[in-house]
C-alpha positions as CSV (number, residue, x, y, z in Angstrom):
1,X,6.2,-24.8,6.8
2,X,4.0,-23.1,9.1
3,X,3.4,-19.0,8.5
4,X,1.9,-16.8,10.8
5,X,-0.1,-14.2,9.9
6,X,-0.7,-11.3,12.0
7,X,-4.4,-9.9,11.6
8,X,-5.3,-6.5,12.6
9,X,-9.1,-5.4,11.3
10,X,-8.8,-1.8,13.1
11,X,-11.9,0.2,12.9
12,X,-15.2,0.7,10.4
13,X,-15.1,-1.8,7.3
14,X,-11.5,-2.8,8.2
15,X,-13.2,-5.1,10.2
16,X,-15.9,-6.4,7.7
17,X,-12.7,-6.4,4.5
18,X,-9.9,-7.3,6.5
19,X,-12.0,-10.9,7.5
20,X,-13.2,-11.3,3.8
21,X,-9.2,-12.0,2.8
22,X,-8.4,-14.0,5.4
23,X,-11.6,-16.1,4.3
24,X,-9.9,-16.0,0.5
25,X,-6.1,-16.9,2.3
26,X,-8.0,-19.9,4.3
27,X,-9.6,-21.5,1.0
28,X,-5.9,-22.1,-0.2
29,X,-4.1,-25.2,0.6
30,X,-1.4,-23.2,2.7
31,X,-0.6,-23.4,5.9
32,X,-1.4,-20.1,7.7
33,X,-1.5,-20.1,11.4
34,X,-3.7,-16.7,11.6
35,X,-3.3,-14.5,14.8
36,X,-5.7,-11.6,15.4
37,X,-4.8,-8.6,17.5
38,X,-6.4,-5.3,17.8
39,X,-5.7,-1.3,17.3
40,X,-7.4,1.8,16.1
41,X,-10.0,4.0,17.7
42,X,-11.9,1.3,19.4
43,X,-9.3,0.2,21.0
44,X,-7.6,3.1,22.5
45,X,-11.3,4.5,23.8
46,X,-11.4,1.5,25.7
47,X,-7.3,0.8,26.7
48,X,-5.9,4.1,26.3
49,X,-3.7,2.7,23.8
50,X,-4.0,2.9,19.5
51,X,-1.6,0.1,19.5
52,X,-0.9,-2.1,22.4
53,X,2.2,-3.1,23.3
54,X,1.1,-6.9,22.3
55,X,-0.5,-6.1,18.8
56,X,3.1,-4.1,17.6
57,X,4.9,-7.0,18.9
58,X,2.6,-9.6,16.8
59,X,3.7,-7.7,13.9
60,X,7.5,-7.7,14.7
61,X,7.3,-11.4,14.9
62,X,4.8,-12.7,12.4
63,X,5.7,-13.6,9.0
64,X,3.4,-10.9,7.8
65,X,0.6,-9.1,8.8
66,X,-3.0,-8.3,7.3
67,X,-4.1,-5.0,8.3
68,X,-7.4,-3.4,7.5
69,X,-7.8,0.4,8.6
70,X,-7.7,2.7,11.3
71,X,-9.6,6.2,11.8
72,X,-8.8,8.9,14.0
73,X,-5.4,7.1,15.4
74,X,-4.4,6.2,11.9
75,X,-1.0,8.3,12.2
76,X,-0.3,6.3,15.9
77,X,-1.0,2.6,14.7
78,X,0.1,2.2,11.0
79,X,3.4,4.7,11.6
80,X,4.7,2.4,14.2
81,X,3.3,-0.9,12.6
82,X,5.4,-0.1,9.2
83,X,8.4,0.5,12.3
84,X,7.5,-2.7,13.8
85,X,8.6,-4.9,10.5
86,X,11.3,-2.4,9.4
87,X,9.2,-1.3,6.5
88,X,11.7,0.8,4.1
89,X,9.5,0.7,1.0
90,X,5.7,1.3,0.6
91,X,4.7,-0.8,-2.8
92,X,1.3,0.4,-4.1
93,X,-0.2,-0.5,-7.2
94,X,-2.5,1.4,-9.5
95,X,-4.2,-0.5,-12.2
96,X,-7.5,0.0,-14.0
97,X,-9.5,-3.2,-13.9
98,X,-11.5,-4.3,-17.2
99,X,-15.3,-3.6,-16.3
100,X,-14.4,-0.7,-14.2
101,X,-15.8,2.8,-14.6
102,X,-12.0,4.3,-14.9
103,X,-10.9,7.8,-15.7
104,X,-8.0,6.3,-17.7
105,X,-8.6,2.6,-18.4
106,X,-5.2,2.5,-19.7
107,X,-3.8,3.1,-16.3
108,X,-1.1,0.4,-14.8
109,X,1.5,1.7,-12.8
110,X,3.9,0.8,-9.4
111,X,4.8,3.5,-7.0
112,X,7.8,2.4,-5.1
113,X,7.4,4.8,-1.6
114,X,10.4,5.7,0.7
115,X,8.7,4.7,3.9
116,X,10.8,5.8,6.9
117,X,11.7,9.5,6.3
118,X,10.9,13.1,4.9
119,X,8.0,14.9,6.6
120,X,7.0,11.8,8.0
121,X,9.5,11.7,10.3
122,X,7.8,13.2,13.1
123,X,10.0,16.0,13.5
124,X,7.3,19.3,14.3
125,X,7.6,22.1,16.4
126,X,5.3,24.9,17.6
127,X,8.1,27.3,17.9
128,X,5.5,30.4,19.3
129,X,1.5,30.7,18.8
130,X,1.8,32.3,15.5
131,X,5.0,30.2,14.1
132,X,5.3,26.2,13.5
133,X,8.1,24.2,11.7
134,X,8.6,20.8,10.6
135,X,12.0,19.2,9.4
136,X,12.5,17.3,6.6
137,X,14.5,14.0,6.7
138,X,16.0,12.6,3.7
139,X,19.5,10.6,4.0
140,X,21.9,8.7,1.4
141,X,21.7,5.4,3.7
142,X,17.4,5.2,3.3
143,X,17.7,6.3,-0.6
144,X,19.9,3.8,-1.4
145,X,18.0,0.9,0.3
146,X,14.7,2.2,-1.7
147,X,16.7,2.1,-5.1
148,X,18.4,-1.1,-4.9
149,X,14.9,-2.7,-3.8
150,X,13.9,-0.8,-7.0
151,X,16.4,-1.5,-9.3
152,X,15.8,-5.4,-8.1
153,X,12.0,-5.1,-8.9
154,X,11.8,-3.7,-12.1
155,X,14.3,-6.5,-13.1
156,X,12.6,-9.2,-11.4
157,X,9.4,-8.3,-12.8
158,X,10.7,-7.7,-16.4
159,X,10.0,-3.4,-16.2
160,X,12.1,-1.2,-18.6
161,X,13.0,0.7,-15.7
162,X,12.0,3.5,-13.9
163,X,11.1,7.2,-13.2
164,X,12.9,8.8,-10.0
165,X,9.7,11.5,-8.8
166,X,11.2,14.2,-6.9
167,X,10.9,18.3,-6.4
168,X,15.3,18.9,-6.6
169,X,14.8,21.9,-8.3
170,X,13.5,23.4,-5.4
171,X,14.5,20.8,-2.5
172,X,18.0,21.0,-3.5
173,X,19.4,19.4,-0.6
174,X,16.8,16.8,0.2
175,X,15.3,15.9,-2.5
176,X,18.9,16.6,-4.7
177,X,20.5,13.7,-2.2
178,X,17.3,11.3,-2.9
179,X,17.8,12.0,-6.8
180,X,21.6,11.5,-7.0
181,X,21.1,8.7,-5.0
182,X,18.7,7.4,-6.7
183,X,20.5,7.4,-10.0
184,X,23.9,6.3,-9.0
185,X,22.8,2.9,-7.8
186,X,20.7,2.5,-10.9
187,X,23.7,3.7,-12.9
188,X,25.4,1.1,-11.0
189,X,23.2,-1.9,-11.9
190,X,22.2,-0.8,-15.5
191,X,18.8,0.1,-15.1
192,X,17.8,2.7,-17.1
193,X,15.8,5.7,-15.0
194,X,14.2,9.3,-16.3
195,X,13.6,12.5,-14.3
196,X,10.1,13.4,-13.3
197,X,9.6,16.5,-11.6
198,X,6.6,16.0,-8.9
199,X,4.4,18.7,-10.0
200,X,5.1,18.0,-13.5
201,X,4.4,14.1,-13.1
202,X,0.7,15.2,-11.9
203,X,-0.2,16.7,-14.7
204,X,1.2,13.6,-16.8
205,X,0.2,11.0,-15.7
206,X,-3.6,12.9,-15.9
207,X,-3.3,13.2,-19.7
208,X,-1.2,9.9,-20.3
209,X,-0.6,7.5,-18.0
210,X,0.8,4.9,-20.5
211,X,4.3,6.5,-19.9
212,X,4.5,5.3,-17.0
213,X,5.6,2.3,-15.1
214,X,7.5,2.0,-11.9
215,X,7.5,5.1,-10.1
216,X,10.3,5.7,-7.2
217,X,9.8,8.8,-5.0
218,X,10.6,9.8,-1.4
219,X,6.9,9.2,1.3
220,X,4.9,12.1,1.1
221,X,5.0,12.6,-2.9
222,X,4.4,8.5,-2.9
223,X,1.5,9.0,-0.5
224,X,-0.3,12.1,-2.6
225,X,0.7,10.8,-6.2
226,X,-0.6,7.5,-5.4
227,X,-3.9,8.8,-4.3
228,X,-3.7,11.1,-7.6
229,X,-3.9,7.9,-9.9
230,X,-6.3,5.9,-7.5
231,X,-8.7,8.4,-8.8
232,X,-8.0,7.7,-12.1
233,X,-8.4,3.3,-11.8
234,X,-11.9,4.1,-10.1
235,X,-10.8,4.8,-6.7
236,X,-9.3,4.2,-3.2
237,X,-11.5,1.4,-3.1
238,X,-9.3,-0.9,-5.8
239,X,-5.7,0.3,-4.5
240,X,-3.5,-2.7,-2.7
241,X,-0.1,-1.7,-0.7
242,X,2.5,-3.8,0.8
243,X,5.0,-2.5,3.5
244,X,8.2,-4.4,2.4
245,X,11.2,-4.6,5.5
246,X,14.1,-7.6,5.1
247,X,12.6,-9.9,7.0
248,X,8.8,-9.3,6.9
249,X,5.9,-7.2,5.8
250,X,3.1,-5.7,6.4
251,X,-0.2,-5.2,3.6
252,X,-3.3,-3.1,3.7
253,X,-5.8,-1.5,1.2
254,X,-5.2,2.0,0.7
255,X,-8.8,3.0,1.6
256,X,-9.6,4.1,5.1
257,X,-12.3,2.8,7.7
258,X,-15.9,4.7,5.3
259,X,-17.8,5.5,8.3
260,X,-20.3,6.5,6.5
261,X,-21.1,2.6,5.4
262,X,-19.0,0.8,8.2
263,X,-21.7,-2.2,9.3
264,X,-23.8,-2.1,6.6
265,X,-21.9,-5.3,4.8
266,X,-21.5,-3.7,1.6
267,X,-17.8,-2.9,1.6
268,X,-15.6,-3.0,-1.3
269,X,-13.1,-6.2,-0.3
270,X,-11.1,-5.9,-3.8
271,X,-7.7,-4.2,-2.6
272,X,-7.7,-5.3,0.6
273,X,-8.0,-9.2,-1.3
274,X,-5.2,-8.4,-4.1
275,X,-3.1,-6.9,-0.9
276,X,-3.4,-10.3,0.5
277,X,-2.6,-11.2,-3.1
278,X,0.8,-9.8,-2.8
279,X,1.3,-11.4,0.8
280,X,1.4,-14.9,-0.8
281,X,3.4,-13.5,-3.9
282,X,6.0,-11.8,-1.0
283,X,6.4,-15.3,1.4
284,X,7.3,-17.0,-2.6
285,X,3.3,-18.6,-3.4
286,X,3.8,-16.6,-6.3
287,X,0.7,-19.0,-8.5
288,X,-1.7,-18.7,-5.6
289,X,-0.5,-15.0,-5.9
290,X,-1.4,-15.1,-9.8
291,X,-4.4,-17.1,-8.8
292,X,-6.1,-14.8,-6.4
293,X,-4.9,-11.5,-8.5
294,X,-6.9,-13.4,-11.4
295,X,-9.9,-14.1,-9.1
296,X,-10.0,-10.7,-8.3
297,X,-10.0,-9.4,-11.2
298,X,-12.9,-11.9,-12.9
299,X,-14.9,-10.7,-9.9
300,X,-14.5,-6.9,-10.6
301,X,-15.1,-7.8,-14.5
302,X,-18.5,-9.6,-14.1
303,X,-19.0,-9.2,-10.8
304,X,-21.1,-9.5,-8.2
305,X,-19.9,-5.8,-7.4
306,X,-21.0,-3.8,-4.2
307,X,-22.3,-0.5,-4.5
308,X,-19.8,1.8,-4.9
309,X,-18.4,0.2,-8.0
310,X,-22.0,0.3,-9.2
311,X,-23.2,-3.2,-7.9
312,X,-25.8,-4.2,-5.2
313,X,-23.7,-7.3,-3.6
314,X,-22.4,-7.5,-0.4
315,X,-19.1,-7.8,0.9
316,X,-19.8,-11.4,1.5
317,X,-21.4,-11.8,-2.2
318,X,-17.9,-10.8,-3.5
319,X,-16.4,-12.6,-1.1
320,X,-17.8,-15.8,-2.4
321,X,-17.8,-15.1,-5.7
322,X,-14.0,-15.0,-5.8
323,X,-13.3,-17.8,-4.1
324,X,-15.8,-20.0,-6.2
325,X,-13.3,-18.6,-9.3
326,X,-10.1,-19.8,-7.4
């Protein structure tokens, strides 16, 4: 069976990383019909458009889709691309990898991300010069679809269960609905779940991140708290994310486009390469998934490394080096 993959580099090292897994995906003895499209800044200085008509489309159709990053347009090409393949949860990782220089070595956690609603919604207003509002949208329906996705991946994957991240106490409404619903349809399946206020779980998983594991919260405390414990792994740079709908997905690296070393070919591909790592594990190549992860990993251990994780490789040094491991 044939699976197309929908490519999307974007803008700055997007397009240096996002070519780097596709070179890892190619070395596998899979068949991948790869399809590249385009979006970001680049792009819309020269069409008018972030994300043309076609490139969304690509995504709505492929079996997944590979996407690197985007700069200024971020909010207008990967809002609509998560739309595109019905993305309702936002997986991302946070692991420290043996060899890094990490904060907390000890770190290994999930955050399982509402990814369609709360201040992401799109809801703002400029009511007068001096006044400005924007609505929050939380609702049973989305809440439930996140938990039972949950509740299925902490069983699938052998977790103890997980914490339900939320601010209830003073969101009673919003965040009160996400919580209840939360819990019911853990209650419901048996999986056993603890209360984290968000403020609370900042400071916590700072000083101990061992007591955590999965980590189920509604988008913007998933976006911030993920970012939180990136810092403590070794940074953006090593931080995967899938964008899970029922029918397909979309995966990028956390990190954004780096102007600052964007055509220098000395770009960190590590999470952009495990995120193509959890494509093959999400379309059921869960050994070449293993395989890869392991690669990875290796790679970061003994390297070659590129500069920012205190290397002098390339993007193409680490490139090859992981392949030659698989």
């Amino acid at each position: 069976m044939t699976h197309q993959i929908a490519v999307i580099p974007g803008d700055g090292i997007g397009r240096e990383v996002t070519p780097a897994a596709v070179e890892v995906l190619e070395s596998l003895e899979i068949d991948f019909e790869f399809v590249e499209a385009d979006a970001g800044d680049a792009v819309q200085a020269e069409t008018g458009e972030a994300l043309p008509q076609e490139t969304y489309d690509l995504a709505a159709s492929a079996d997944a889709t590979l996407f690197g990053a985007a700069g200024d347009t971020a909010a207008d090409v990967i809002l609509p691309l998560r739309t595109a393949v019905d993305s309702f949860v936002n997986i991302r990782p946070a692991k420290a990898y043996p060899g890094i220089d990490a904060v907390r070595p000890e770190t290994d956690l999930v955050f399982l991300r509402e990814n369609t609603e709360g201040v992401y919604a799109g809801h703002e207003d400029r009511l007068t010069q001096d006044v400005s509002t924007l609505t929050r949208v939380v609702t049973e329906s989305a809440s439930e679809r996140l938990a039972e996705f949950a509740c299925e991946y902490v069983d699938g994957d052998d977790h103890d269960g997980f914490s339900i991240v939320h601010k209830a106490n003073v969101m009673r409404e919003t965040d009160g609905l996400f919580r209840d619903t939360v819990k019911s349809v853990a209650d419901e399946h048996g999986v056993e779940t603890e209360e984290v206020l968000m403020d609370a779980f900042a400071t916590r998983v700072c000083l101990d991140p061992e007591q955590f594991d999965v980590v189920v919260c509604p988008n913007l405390a998933g976006d911030v708290l993920s970012d939180l414990a990136a810092g403590l792994v070794g940074g953006l740079g090593l931080l995967p994310s899938a964008n899970v709908g029922p029918d397909r997905a979309l995966f990028e690296p956390v990190h954004g486009t780096a102007p600052d070393i964007a055509g220098q070919g000395i770009a960190n591909p590590a999470a952009t390469i495990i995120s193509a790592a959890m494509l093959l594990k999400y379309l059921g190549y869960d050994e070449a998934s293993a395989a890869v992860h392991d690669a990875v990993e290796a790679t970061l251990e003994n390297g070659p490394r590129t500069p920012d994780l205190g290397g002098d490789a390339t993007t193409a040094d680490v490139t090859a080096a992981i392949i030659d491991r698989l």
